[in-house]
C-alpha positions as semicolon CSV with decimal commas, in nm:
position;residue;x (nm);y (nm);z (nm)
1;X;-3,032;0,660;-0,535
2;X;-3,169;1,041;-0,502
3;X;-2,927;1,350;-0,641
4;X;-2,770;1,475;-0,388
5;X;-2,914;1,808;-0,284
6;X;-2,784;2,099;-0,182
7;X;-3,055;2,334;-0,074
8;X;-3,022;2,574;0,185
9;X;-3,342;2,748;0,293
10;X;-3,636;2,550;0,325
11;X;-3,947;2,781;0,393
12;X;-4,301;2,610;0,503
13;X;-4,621;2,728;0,317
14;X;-4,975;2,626;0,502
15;X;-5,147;2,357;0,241
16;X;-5,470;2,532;0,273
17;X;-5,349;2,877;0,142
18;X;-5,323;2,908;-0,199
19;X;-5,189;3,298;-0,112
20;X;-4,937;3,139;0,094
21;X;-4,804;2,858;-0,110
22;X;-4,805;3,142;-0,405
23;X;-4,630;3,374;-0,252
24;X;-4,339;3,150;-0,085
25;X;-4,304;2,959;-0,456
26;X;-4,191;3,333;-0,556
27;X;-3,955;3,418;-0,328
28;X;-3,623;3,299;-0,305
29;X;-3,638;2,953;-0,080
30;X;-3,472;2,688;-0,200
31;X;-3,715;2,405;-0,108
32;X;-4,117;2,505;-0,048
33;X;-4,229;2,262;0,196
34;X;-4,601;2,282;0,161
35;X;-4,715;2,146;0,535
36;X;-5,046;1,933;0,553
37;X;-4,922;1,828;0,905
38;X;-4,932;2,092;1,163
39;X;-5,063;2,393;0,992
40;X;-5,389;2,247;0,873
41;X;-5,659;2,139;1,133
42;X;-5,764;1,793;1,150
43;X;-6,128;1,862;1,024
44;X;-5,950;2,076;0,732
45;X;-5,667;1,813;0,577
46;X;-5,934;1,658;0,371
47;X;-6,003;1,938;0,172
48;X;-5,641;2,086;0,185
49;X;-5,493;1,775;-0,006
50;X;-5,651;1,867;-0,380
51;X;-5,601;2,227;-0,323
52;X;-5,196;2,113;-0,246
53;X;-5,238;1,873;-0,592
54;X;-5,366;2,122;-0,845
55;X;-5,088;2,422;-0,665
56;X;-4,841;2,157;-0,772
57;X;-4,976;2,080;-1,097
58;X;-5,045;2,389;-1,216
59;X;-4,685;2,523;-1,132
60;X;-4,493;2,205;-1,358
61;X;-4,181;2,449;-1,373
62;X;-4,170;2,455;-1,037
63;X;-4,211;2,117;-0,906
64;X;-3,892;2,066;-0,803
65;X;-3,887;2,312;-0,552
66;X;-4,242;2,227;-0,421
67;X;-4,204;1,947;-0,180
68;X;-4,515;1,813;0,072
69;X;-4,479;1,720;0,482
70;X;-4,719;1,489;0,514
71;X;-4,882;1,363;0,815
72;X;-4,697;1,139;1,065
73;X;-4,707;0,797;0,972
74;X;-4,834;0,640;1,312
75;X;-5,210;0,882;1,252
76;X;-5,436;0,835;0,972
77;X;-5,385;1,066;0,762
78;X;-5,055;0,985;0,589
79;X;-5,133;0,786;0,286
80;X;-5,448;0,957;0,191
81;X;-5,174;1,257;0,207
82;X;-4,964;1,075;-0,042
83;X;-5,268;0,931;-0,282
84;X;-5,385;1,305;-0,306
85;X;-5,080;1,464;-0,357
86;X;-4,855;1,236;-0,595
87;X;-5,037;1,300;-0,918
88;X;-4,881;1,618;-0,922
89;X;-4,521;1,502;-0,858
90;X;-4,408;1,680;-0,596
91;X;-4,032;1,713;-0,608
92;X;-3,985;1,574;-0,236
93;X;-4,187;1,437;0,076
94;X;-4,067;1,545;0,385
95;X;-4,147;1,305;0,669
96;X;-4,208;1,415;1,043
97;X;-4,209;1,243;1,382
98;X;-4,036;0,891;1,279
99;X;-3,953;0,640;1,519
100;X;-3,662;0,523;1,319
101;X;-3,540;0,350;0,955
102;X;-3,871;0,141;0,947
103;X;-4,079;0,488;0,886
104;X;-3,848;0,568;0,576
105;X;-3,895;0,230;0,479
106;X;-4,238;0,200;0,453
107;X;-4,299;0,534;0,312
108;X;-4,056;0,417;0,045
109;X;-4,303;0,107;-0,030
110;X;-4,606;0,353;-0,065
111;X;-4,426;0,602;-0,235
112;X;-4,277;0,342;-0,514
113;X;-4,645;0,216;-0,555
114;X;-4,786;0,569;-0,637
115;X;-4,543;0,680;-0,887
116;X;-4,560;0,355;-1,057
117;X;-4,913;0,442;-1,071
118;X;-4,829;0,787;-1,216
119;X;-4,615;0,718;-1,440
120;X;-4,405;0,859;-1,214
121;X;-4,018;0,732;-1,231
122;X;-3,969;0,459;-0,930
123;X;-3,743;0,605;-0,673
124;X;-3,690;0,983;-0,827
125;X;-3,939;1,126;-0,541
126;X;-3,728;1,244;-0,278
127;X;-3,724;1,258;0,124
128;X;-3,626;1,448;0,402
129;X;-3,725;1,300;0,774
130;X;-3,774;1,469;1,086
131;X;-3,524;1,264;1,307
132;X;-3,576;1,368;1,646
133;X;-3,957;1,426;1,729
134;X;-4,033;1,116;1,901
135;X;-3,796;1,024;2,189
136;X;-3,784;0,662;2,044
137;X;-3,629;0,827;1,718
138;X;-3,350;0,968;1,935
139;X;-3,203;0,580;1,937
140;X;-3,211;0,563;1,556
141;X;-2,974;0,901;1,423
142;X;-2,751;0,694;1,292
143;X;-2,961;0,451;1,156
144;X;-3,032;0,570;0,769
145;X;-2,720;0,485;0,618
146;X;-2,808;0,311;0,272
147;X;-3,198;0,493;0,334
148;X;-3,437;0,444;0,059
149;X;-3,485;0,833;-0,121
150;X;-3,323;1,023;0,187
151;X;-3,149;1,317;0,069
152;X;-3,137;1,510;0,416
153;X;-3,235;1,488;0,795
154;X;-3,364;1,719;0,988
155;X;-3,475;1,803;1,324
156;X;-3,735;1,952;1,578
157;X;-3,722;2,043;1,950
158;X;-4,119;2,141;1,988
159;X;-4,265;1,802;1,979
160;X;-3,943;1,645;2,107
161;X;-4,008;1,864;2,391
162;X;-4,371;1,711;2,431
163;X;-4,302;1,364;2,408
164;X;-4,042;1,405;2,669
165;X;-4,292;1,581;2,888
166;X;-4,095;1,882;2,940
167;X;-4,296;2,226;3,055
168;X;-3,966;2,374;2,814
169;X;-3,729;2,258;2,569
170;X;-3,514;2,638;2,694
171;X;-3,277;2,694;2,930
172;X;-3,270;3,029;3,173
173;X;-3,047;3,194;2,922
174;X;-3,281;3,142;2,619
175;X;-3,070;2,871;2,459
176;X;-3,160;2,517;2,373
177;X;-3,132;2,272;2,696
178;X;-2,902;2,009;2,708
179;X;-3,139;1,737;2,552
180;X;-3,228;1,950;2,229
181;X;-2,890;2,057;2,170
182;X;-2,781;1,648;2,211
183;X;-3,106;1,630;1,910
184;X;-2,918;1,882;1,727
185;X;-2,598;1,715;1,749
186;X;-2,751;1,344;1,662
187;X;-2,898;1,496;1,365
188;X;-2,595;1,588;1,242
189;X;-2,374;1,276;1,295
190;X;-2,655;1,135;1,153
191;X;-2,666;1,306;0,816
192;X;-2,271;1,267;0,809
193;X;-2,320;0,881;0,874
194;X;-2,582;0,855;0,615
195;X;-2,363;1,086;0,380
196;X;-2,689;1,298;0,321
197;X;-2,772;1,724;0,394
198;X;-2,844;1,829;0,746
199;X;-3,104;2,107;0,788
200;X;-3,143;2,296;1,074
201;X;-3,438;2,330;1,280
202;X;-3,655;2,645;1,282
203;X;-3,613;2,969;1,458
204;X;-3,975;3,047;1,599
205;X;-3,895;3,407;1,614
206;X;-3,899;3,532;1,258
207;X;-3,870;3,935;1,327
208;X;-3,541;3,907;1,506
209;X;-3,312;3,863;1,193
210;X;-2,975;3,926;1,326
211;X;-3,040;3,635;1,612
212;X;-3,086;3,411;1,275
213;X;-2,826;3,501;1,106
214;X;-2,558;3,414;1,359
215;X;-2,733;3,124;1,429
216;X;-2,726;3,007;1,090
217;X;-2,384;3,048;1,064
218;X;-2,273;2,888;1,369
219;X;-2,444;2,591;1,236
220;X;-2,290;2,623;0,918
221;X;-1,975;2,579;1,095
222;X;-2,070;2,285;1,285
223;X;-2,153;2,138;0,914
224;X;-2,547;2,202;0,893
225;X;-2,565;2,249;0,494
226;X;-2,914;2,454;0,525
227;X;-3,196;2,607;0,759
228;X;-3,579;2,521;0,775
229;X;-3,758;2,890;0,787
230;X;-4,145;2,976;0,865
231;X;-4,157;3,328;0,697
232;X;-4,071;3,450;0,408
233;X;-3,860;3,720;0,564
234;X;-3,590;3,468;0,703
235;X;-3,517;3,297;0,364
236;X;-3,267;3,531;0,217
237;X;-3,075;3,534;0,529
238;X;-3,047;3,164;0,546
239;X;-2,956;3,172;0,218
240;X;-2,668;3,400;0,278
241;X;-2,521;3,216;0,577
242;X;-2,525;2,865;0,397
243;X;-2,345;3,041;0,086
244;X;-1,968;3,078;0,119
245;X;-1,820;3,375;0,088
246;X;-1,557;3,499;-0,227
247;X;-1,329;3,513;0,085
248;X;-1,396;3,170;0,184
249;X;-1,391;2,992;-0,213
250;X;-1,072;3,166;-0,249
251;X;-0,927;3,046;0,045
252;X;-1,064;2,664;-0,038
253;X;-0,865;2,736;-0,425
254;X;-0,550;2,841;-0,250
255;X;-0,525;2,542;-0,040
256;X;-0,680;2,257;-0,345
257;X;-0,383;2,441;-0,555
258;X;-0,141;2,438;-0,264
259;X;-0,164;2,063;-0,250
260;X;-0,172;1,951;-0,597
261;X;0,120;2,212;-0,665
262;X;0,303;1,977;-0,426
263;X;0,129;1,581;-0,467
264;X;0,190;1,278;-0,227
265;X;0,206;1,529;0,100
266;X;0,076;1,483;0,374
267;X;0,163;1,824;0,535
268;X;0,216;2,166;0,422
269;X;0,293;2,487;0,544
270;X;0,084;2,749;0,511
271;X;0,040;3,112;0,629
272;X;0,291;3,041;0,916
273;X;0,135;2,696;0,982
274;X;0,067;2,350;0,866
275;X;-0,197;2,230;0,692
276;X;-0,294;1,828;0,664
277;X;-0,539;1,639;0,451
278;X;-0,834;1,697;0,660
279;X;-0,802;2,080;0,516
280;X;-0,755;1,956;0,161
281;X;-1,101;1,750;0,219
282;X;-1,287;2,040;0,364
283;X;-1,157;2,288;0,106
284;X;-1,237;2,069;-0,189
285;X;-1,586;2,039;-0,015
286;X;-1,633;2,387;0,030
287;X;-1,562;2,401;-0,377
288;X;-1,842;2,157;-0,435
289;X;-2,076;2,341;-0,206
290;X;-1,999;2,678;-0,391
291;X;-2,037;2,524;-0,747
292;X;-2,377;2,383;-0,664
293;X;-2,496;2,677;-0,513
């Protein structure tokens, strides 16, 4: 099984601009997701794919951090995608418009074929799946317990929105309707089912910082772990809303020391209430998630 991962911002880069996969490999994302799906043209994947190979390969240091979304696998582009692209060992695959488990499943089987080939190490290449673009996936959240390579899910309301037939996937008000909002919440009783990250979906509009940043921390508090971005100018905002704060770690200490000072409880009192295991589990998480970080 994958590493768990901890990432937080995870900014797209178009596969046919070197200038664009350069300059988001320099910034501060966490994950580069360089996209061979919807920002390059049909007529243009062909010679995108060996111009996403040699980035890859000639940045060895960074390979980690440069992961590929690669074409949905019900087209024909996907494993021509994957043939192009795994010589260079990208450090993840990130998988869009699934119609469930069986997706992951048989990207798995082409994915342990090409490292193999590689001399790649079988099963090290990780994968985060798109979860909610087809309205058939909708069925399956729950479904990648036990996944082969899946590290996180993640989620989309554009092209849910189109396979739905909807003329919006917004409400009067500007929020998310009722349907996209049920995508958000499947994807992340999903990831907690399947014990894996949950990423949230994009903001579109990249200028308006402060409408991302208290996004990004309301889902934070829901338990999203991290934030896909499109511009380079959102990543360091996602990154501070998925990091706790001094405030928050210290808080998490009090309460892991509070309960080992005082083993076999099941309830404390603290700060003028009571405090049960479920707080113990969440501040000893919160511990993890800072030490990673």
């Amino acid at each position: 099984m994958p590493e768990p991962i901890s990432a937080r911002s995870w900014l797209f880069a178009p596969g046919d601009s070197v200038k664009k996969m350069t300059k988001a490999m320099e910034g501060t994302a966490d994950i580069v997701l360089i996209d061979l799906e919807d920002a390059v043209a049909s007529e243009s994947k062909a010679a995108a794919r060996p111009v996403v190979r040699d980035f890859i390969a000639a940045n060895p240091a960074q390979r980690h951090r440069l992961w590929v979304r690669v074409n949905p696998l019900d087209g024909p582009h996907t494993l021509h995608d994957l043939a192009a692209v795994m010589p260079a060992r990208p450090g993840g695959i990130m998988l869009p418009k699934v119609y469930g488990r069986a997706d992951v499943e048989k990207l798995d089987h082409c994915l342990s074929a090409l490292e193999v080939a590689n001399g790649i190490d079988e099963g090290s290449t990780r994968v985060i799946v798109l979860v909610t673009e087809t309205a058939e996936a909708m069925f399956h959240t729950g479904d990648y317990k036990g996944a082969p390579r899946v590290v996180a899910l993640t989620w989309g309301a554009e092209d849910l929105a189109d396979a739905v037939g909807a003329s919006s996937n917004r409400t009067s008000d500007g929020g998310y309707g009722f349907t996209y909002e049920l995508a958000r919440t499947l994807c992340l009783l999903g990831a907690a089912t399947a014990g894996v990250a949950a990423i949230e979906t994009i903001q579109g509009d990249f200028r308006d910082l402060d409408a991302l940043k208290a996004r990004a921390e309301a889902v934070r508090r829901n338990g999203y772990r991290g934030m896909l971005a499109i511009h380079p100018a959102q990543v360091d905002v996602i990154n501070d809303a998925f990091s706790p704060t001094e405030a928050e770690i210290a808080e998490a200490q009090a309460i892991v020391d509070l309960f080992a000072a005082n083993p076999g409880v099941g309830a404390i009192g603290y700060k003028g209430g009571m405090l049960d295991r479920p707080y113990l589990s969440r501040a000893q998480t919160l511990l993890k998630q800072a030490a990673r970080a």
